[in-house]
N, C-alpha and C positions, 0 to 999 in steps of 0.2 A: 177498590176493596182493600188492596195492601195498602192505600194511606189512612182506609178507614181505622185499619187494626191500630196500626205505627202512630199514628196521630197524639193518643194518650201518653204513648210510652215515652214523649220527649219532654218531656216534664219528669224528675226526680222524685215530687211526691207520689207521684201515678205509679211509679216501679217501687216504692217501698209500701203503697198501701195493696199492691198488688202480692207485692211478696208477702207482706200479715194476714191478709186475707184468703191466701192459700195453704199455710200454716198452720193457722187458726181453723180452718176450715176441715181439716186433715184430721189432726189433733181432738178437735171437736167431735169429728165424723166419728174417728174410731172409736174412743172412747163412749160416742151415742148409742153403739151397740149394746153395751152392757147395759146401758139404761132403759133402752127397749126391752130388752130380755127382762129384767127385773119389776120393771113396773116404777121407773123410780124419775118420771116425767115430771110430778108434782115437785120434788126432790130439788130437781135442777133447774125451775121456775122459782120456789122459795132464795134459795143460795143464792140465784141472778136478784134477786132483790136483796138479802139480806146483807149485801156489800155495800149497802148506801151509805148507812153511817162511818163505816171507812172512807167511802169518797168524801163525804162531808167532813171528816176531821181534818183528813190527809189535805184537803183543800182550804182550809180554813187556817193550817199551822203551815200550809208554804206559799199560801197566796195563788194560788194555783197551778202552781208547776207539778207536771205527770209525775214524774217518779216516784215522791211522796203518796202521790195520791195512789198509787201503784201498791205500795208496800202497808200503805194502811187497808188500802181493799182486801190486798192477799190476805192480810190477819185478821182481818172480821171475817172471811168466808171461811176460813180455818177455825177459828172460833165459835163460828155457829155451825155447821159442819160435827166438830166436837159436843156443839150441847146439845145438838139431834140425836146424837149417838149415847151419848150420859144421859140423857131422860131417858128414853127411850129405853135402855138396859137395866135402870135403877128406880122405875114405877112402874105400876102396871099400867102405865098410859103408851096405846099404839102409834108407830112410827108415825102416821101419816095425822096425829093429834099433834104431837111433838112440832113437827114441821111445822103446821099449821099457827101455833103457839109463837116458835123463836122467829118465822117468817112476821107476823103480822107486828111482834114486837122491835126487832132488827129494824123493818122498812121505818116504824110509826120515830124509831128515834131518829132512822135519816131525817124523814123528812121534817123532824124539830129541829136537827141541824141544821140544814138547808135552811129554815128560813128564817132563821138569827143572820143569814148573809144579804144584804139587799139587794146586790148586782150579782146576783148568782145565774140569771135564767140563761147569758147567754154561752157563760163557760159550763156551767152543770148539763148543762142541755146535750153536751156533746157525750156525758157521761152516762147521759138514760138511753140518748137513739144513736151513742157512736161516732167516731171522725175517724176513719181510718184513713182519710188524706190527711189528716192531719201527725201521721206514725211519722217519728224520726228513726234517725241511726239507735239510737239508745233503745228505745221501745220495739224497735226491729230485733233489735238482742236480746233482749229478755224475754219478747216473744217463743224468738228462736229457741234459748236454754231453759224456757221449763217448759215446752213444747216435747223438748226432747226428754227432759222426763218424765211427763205423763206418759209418752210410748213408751221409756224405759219400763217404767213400773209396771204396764202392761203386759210387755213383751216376758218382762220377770215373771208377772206372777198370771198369766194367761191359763195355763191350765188351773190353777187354783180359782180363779174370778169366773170359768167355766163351768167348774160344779157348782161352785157355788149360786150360780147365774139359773142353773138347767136343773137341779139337784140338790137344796138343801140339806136335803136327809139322808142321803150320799154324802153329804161333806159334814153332819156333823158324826156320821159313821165311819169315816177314813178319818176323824178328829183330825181336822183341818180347825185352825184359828179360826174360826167365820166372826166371830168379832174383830178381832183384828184386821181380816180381810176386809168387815164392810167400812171400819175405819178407814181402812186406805181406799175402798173407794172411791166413797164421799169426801174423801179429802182429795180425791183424784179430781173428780167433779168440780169442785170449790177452787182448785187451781186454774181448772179448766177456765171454768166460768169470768176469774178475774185475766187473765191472757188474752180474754177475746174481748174485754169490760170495749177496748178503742175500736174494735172492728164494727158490732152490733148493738153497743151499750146494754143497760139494765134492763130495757124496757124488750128486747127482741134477744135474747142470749138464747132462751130456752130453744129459741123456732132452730140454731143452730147447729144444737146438742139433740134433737130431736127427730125432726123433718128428714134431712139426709139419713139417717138410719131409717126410719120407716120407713121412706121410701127403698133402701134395699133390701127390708125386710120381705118385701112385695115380691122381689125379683129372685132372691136366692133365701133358702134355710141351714145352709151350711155357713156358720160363723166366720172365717177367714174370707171367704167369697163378699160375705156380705158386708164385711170390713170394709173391702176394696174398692168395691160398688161404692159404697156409703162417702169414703175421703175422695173417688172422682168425682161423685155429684157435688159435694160441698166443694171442692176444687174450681169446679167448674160456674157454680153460681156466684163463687167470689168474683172469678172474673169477667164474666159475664155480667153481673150485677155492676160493678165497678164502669165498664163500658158503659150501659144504661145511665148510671150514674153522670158520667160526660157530658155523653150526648142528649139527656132529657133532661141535666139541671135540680134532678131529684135526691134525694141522701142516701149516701151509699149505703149503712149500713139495711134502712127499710129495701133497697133494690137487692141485694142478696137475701135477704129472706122471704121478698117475694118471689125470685127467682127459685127457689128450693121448694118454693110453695107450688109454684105453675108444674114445677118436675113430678112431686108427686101427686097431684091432680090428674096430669099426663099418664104417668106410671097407673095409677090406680082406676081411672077411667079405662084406659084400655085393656087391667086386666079382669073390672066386672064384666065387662062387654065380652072380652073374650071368653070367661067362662058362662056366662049365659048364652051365647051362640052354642058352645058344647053343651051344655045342659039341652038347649030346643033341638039340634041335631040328636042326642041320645033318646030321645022322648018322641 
């Protein structure tokens, strides 16, 4: 059993895609609360795709070296993020129109980017479903340092992103920013989303910003509790997932989000069952 665990770890990439993947996972976790609470699912599915044309430029003007392709994703998600938020406040067309609009335009230009490249499928490919063994020293840190700002901005403005979360009409009656709040949001989101691009890529980002919250939604309705819950179980499927990943030869980034998936299946099967067994006992 102890060579089972140990086995992975002697290998270098295995301990820094373990260390991304439980960062990312955390990061991800917490910040998926607000997005349960909000309704804002669609939201952070759109953004996981409308970063394509970032990878696609960012890939095409460094041949395909991460970093680039890093810093061009961070600015298109920020940029569409932005035009969800300026439509949205400047017609009478609703949020979830808006999204639907910059989402379906953002991806359609990726993927006219994409295929001006001919030998794209096997480097972009890592960019839609994830390489997190493939995280170096660099990407380890920049994971790290806007990981740590997404908490920050959290931790900042936590009671503000609370009413507003639980309470619109309480927040625009204590005249809270709530523009500016859902600005930083979504641009919380948007950061989120390219931080994790190497963990789970474009194609699974959502299941990671998502799944892990629901699932502690299930378990507690007090917000910090449910925080906690939320970054153990993503915590915990990264590495878990990753193991799987080893031992069955499958891709990491699909093994952690089906592992988050098996959890709340878990979670949520036993607690219909448990309340219909109370339900037949009451009756």
């Amino acid at each position: 059993m102890l060579e089972f665990l140990t086995a992975p770890l002697q290998y270098a990439f295995m301990v820094r895609g373990m260390a991304a993947a439980i960062l990312v996972g955390v990061v991800s976790a917490v910040l998926g609360c607000f997005i349960i609470l909000r309704g804002m699912a669609f939201l952070g599915d759109a953004l996981s795709h409308a970063v394509l044309p970032g990878v696609a430029v960012g890939y095409l003007i460094s041949g395909g070296a991460r970093e680039p392709v890093f810093w061009w994703a961070m600015l298109t998600a920020l940029l569409s993020a932005l035009g969800i938020g300026i439509v949205t406040r400047t017609s009478k067309i609703k949020e979830d129109t808006a999204i639907g609009i910059i989402f379906a335009g953002m991806f359609a230009l990726g993927i006219a980017l994409i295929s001006t490249v001919r030998n794209y499928t096997a480097d972009l490919t890592h960019f839609l479903f994830g390489d997190v063994l493939a995280v170096g020293t660099g990407d380890l840190i920049r994971t790290a340092i806007f990981g740590a700002v997404i908490l920050l901005g959290i931790f900042l403005f936590y009671k503000e992103f609370l009413v507003l979360s639980f309470d619109p009409v309480l927040s625009a009656t204590l005249r809270l920013p709530t523009r500016v709040l859902e600005f930083m949001l979504i641009g919380l989101v948007a950061m989120a989303i390219v931080v994790s691009l190497q963990v789970v890529g474009v194609a699974l980002m959502v299941a990671l910003l998502v799944t892990p919250a629901a699932t502690a939604s299930l378990l507690s309705r007090h917000l910090p509790s449910m925080m906690l819950i939320s970054a153990v179980i993503a915590a915990f499927s990264g590495i878990t997932g990753l193991y799987l990943s080893y031992y069955l030869n499958i891709a990491s980034g699909s093994a952690i989000v089906l592992t988050c998936t098996l959890i709340f299946v878990i979670v949520w099967s036993t607690r219909t069952l448990g309340a219909r067994l109370a339900a037949n006992r009451s009756a």
